[in-house]
N, C-alpha and C positions, 0 to 999 in steps of 0.2 A: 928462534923465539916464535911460539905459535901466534893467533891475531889475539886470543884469550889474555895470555899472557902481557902481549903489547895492553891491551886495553886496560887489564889489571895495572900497569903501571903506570899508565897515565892517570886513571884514579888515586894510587900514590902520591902523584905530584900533585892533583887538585887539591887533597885533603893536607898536604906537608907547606905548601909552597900560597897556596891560595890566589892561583892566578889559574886562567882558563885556558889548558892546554890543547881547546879544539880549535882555539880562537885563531888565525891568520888575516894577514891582509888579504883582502882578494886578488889584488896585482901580484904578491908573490907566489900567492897558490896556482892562478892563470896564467901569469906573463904572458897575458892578450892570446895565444896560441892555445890550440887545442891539447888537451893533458891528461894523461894514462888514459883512464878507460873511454873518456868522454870526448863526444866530438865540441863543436863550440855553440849548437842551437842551444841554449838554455840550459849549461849543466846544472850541478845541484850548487846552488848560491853558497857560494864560500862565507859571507857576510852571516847565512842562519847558519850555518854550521858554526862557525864562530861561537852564536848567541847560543850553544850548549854546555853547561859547564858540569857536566858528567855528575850530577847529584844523584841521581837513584830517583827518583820521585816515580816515576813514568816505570819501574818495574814491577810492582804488584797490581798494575794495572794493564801490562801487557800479554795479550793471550798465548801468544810463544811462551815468554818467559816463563810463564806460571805452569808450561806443560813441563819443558823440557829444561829448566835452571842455565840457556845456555847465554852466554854474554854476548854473542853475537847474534842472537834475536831478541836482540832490546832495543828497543829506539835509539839507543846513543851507540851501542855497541854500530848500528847500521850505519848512523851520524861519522863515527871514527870510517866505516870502509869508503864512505862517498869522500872524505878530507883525502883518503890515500891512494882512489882514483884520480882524485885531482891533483895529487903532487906525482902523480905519472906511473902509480901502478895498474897494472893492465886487467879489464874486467874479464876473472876467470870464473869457471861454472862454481867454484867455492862463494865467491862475492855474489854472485848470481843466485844461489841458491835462499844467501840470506833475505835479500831483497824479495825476492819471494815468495817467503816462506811470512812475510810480514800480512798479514789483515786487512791493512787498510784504516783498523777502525777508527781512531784517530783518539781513542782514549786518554793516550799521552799528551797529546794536546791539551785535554784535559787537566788532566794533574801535573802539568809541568809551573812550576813558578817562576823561570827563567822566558815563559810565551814564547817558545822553540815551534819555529813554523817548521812541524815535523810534515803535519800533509804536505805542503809545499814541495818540500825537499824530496821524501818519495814518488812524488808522481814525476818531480823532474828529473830525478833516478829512474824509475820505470821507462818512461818513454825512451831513455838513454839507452837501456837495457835493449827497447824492442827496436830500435836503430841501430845498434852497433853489437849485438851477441849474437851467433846463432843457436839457435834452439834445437835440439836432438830432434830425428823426424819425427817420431810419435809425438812429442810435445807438441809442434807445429804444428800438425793435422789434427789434434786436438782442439785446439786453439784455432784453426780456422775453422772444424764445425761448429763450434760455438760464436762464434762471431758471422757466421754464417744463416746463423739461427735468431738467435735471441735477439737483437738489434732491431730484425725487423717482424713489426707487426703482422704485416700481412701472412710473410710464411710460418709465425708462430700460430697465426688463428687458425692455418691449415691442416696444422697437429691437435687440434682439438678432435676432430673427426676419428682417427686411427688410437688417438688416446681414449677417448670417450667408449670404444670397442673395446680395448685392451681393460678397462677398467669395470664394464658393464657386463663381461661374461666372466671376471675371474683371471685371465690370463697373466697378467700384471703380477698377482699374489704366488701365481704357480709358478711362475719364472725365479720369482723369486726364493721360491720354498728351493728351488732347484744349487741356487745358489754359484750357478755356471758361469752367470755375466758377471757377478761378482768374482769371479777366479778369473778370467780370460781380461776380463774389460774393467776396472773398480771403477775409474771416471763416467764410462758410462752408467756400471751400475750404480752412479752417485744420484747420475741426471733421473732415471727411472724413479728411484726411489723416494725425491724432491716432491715428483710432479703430484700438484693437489687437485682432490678427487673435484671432477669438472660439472657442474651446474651450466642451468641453460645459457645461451647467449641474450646480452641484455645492451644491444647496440645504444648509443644516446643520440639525439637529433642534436643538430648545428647549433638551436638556438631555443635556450628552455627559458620561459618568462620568470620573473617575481612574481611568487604568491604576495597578494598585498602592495603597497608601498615600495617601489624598488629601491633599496638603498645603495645598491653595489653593482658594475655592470664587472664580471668579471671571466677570465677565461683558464679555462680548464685543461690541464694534460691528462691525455688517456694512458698513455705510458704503454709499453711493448707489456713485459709482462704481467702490467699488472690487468691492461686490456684484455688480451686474452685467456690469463688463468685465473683474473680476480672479477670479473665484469661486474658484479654484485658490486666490489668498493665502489667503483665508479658511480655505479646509480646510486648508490647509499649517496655520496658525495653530491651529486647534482640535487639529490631530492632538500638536504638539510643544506645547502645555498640555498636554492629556492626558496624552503620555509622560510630563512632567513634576512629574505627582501632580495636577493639578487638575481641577477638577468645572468644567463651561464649559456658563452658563448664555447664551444667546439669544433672549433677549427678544423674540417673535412680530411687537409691535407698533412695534417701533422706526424711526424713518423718520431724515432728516436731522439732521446735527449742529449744519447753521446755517452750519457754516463757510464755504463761499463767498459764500454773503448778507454775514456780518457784513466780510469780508475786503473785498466790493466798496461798504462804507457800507449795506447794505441792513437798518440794526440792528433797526426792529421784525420785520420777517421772521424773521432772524437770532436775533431772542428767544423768539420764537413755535415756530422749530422746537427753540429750548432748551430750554424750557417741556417739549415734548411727551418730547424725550428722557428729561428726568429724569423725568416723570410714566413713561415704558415701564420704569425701572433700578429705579425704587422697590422694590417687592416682591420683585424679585427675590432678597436675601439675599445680596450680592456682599461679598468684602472686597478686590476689585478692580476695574474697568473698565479691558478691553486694548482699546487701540488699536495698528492695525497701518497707518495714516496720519498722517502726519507734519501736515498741514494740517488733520485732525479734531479729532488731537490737540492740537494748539494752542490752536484753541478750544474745545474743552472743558476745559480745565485751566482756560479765564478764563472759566468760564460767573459765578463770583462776580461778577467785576464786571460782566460784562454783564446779569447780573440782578436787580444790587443796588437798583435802583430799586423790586423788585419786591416788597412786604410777603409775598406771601400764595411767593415760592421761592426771597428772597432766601437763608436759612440752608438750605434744600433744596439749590439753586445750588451753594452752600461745601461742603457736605458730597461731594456729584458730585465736584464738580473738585478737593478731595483722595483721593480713591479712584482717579482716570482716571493709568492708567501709560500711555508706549508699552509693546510687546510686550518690548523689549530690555528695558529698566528691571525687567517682572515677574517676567524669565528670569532675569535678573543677580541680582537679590532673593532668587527661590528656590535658586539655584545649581545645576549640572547635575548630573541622576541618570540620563536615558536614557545609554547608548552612543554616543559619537559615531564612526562610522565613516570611515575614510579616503575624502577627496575629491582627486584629484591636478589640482587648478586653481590659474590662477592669475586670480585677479578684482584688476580695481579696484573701490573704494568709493565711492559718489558721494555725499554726506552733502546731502539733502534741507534746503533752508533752512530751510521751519518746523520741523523734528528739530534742524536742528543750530546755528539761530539763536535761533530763537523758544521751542524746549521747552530750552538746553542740551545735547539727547544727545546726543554724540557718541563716548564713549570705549564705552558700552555693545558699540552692535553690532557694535565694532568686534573688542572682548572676545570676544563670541561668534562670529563668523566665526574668530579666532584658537585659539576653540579645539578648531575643525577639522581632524583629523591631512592632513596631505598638501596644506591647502591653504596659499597665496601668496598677501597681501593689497600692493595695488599704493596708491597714495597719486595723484590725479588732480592733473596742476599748473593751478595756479590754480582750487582746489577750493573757494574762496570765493563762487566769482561763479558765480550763479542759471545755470541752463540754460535759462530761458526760458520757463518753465512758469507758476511763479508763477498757481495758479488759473483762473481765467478768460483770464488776460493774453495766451493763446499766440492764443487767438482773435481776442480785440477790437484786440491789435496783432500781427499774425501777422510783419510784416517784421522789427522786433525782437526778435520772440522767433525767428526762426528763425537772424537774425547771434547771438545767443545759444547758440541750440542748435548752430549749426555750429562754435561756440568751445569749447562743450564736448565735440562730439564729437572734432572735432582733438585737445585734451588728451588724452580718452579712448583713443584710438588712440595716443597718443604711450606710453603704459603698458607698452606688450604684453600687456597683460590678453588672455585667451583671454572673461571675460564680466563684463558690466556688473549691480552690484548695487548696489540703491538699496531705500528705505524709504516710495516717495510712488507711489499710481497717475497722480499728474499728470506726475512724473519718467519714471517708467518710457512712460508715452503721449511725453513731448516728446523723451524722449532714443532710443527708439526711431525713430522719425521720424528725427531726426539721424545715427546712424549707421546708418542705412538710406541715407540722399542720401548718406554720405559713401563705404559699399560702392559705391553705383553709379557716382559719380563717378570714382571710383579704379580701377574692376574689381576688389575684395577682398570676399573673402566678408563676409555680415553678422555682428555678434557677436550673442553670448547674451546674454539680459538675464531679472534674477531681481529678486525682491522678496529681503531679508535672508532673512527667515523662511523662504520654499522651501530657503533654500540648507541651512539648518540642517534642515529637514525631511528634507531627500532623505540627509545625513550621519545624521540619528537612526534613520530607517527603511531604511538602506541602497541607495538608488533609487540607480540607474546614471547616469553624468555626463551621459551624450546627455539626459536630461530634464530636465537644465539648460541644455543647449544646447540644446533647438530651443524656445526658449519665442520 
């Protein structure tokens, strides 16, 4: 019987019998001893596997499913292979493949009505994954240049310089017209393709005053990528704090959030750049942490658990990740004092999964765009399903994530939105990309694409519309 089959029948028995056939004790699933696939640090919680009662809800909302109809890239179909590592079947490249091939984006989470701690269970699958499977060599070497890279700040600001060449004579478009790294290399030619067109550097100082009245003393993440290939969000971001009475502190020494580690199973990595965060925010004197990415902020909100293990940061941990807002959440909190001047656009919203799945926000930015004089906020269809970003994803599966991204762009276009605005620099790199192949395929000019926070920036400080369109 294939796992298809197996999983079809267990939906049988849910709908014929009405009892939850994922359900198990967890002593009988574990008998305390390590079982099939997984060793004993934190497999995937037999207890939320249980709480899945195989309804369907979570499949027209999963970006697998919707590509490929298959039942083992569904949330529950995955739910069923983590129950049959744990009753002692052994984690093969098959079971591997699915976990995978999953997103991240937590949409299910969403739509589930049974509150199936699906994120949960996958990242404690993941890590299980990167602990006990090994990975074909190209994967590996893939996977350690990237983790090699984008993690850290310093050596991503150093690719700005040879990209910044590559982009400024042409050479980037000609590589590409060639179509060779794409035949040879597609993951690379993923990363190539991503990377967005680079503006000046715009460093921030340690420590930026309240304009006015300070109402907020609060501290800020620069984030890896969105430091080096977004620097503009950043200042956007410092500048409308500041309008908005706060003292914006910047921690010198701050490096990675962890979150692409912890998100691809890479959890001690993933703890270790925790660790160093919260050691950078300590002293600072915050009674905030803004984040202005959707995927940082995710995981930093759950640096508790992921460092619970830790005596010497578990309560360190807790305290962070009550303090850590998005940007919208700290703007909605303090409520507006700058001016907001008339903007006459009309955008769609693209609501970033880890923002709008994974942290909850979604009504925030939406608030703040609205209260925009002159602007039109458009609603994307089928604004559920990932554009294909998903962290790492666009890379290590570029085919997928680009029927992804071409799904999203079509919606996108289907708006009339005049510009795309979004909360994630993974969103804005994948959905640029997409409606870029989609201008060229068409003959239609390309759109504008903003982070939230610029938009509100250029309305507080009066910037003229063309510097939201030519981003």
């Amino acid at each position: 019987m294939t796992q298809e089959q197996e999983v079809d029948k267990i939906d049988g028995m849910a709908g014929t019998q009405g009892a939850n056939p994922l359900a198990a004790d967890p002593a009988d699933v574990l008998g305390g001893m390590r079982a099939g696939a997984f060793d004993e640090h934190h497999p995937p919680d037999a207890a939320l596997i249980g709480d899945c009662v195989h309804c369907g809800f979570c499949l027209p909302t999963c970006p697998t499913y919707v590509l490929w109809g298959e039942e083992m890239d569904t949330p529950r179909g995955r739910i069923y292979l983590m129950k049959e590592g744990l009753e002692g079947e052994p984690m093969t490249d098959e079971m591997v493949g699915h976990f995978d091939a999953c997103l991240g984006c937590m949409a299910c989470v969403t739509a589930c009505p049974s509150g199936v701690q699906y994120d949960t269970l996958i990242e404690q699958t993941r890590a299980q994954v990167e602990r006990n499977y090994e990975r074909p060599a190209a994967d590996k070497a893939l996977r350690g240049l990237i983790f090699s890279l984008f993690p850290h700040p310093k050596r991503l600001k150093l690719m700005r310089g040879p990209l910044k060449v590559l982009q400024a004579t042409g050479l980037d478009r000609a590589m590409r017209r060639t179509g060779l790294l794409e035949r040879t290399a597609p993951q690379l030619a993923a990363m190539e393709k991503l990377a967005p067109r680079l503006g000046k550097a715009m460093p921030l100082p340690e420590h930026i005053t309240a304009t006015g009245e300070r109402r907020m003393t609060v501290g800020m993440l620069v984030g890896c990528v969105q430091g080096a290939f977004f620097p503009g969000v950043n200042a956007a971001t410092a500048r409308v704090l500041q309008a908005e009475g706060c003292d914006v502190v910047v921690p010198k020494e701050q490096g990675c959030c962890g979150a692409l580690s912890v998100h691809a199973g890479r959890e001690d990595e993933g703890a270790s750049f925790a660790r160093a965060l919260v050691d950078a925010f300590d002293d600072a004197g915050v009674e905030r942490i803004v984040v202005n990415s959707a995927g940082c902020g995710s995981t930093m909100k759950e640096y508790a658990a992921l460092l619970a293990d830790d005596p010497a940061y578990a309560d360190r941990a807790k305290a962070f990740a009550e303090k850590t807002r998005d940007i919208s959440e700290v703007l909605l909190e303090l409520g507006p004092r700058a001016v907001r001047h008339p903007l006459e656009v009309t955008i769609a919203y693209h609501d970033a999964c880890h923002l709008a799945h994974a942290q909850g926000v979604r009504k925030q930015p939406r608030d703040l765009l609205a209260d925009i004089p002159g602007l039109t906020l458009k609603e994307i269809p089928e604004g559920e399903i990932c554009c294909g970003s998903a962290g790492i994803y666009n890379i290590l599966n570029p085919g997928p994530a680009q029927e992804l991204g071409d799904r999203k762009a079509a919606n996108i276009v289907r708006t009339g939105a005049e510009l795309l605005v979004t909360a994630n620099p993974g969103c804005l790199m994948q959905v640029t990309s997409a409606l870029d192949r989609h201008a060229e395929q068409n003959g239609t000019p390309p759109m504008g694409m903003a982070h939230t926070i610029e938009v509100l920036d250029a309305s507080i400080h009066g910037a003229p519309l063309s510097a939201l369109m030519d981003h």
